[in-house]
C-alpha positions as CSV (number, residue, x, y, z in Angstrom):
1,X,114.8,94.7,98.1
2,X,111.0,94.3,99.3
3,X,110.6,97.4,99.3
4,X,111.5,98.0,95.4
5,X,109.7,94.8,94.3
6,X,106.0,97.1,96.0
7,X,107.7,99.9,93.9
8,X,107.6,97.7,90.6
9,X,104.2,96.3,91.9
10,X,102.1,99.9,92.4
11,X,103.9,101.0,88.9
12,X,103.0,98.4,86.9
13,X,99.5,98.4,89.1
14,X,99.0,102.2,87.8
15,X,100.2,101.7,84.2
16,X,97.2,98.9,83.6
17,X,94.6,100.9,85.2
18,X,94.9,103.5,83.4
19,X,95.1,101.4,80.4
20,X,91.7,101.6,78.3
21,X,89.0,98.7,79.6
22,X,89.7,96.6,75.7
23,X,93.5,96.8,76.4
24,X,92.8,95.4,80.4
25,X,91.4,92.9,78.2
26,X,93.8,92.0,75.7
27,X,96.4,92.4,78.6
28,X,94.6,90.5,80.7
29,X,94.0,87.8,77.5
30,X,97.5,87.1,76.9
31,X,99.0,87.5,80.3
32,X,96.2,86.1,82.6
33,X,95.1,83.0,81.3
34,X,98.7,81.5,80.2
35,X,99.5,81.9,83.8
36,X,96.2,80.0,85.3
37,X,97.0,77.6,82.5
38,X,100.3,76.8,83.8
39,X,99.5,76.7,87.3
40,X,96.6,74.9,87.0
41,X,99.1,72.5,84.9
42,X,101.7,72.5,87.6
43,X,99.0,71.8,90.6
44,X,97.9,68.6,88.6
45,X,101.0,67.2,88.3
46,X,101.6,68.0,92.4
47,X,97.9,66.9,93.3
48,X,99.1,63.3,90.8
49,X,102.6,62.5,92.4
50,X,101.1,63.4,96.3
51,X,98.6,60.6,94.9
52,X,101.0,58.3,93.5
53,X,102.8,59.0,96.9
54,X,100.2,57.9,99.5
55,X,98.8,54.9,97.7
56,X,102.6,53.4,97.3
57,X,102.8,54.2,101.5
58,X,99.5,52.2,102.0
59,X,99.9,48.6,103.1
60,X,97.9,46.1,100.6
61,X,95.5,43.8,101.6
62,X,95.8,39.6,100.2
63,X,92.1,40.2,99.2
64,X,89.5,43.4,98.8
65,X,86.8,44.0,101.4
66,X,84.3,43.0,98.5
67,X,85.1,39.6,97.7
68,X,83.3,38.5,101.1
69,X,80.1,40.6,100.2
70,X,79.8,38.6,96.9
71,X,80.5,35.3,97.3
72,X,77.6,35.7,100.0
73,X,75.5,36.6,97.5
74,X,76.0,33.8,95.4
């Protein structure tokens, strides 16, 4: 099984580079970005809920650490 998804790697591997550079391009164009686009898109959303995540597992506090510094300076 691994050894036939290599196989389809190195062929498809060999069939770009010996693609002119303007059709690495284009290839590279419409294939490429998409796919940085939609993991990029994907790693937000993970980055967001791991977010979400940890500031609904932090204890709150009654009041924020800077309500002591400014009534002091009043």
């Amino acid at each position: 099984m691994l050894r036939e998804v290599a196989n389809r790697w190195d062929a498809v591997e060999l069939w770009v580079t010996q693609l002119a550079f303007p059709f690495q391009v284009v290839l590279a164009i419409l294939i490429v970005l998409p796919l940085c686009w939609v993991v990029a898109g994907l790693l937000d959303r993970a980055v967001d809920a791991a977010v979400l995540l940890g500031a609904r597992r932090r204890p709150t506090r009654d009041a924020p650490m800077d309500c002591q510094a400014s009534d002091s300076r009043s």
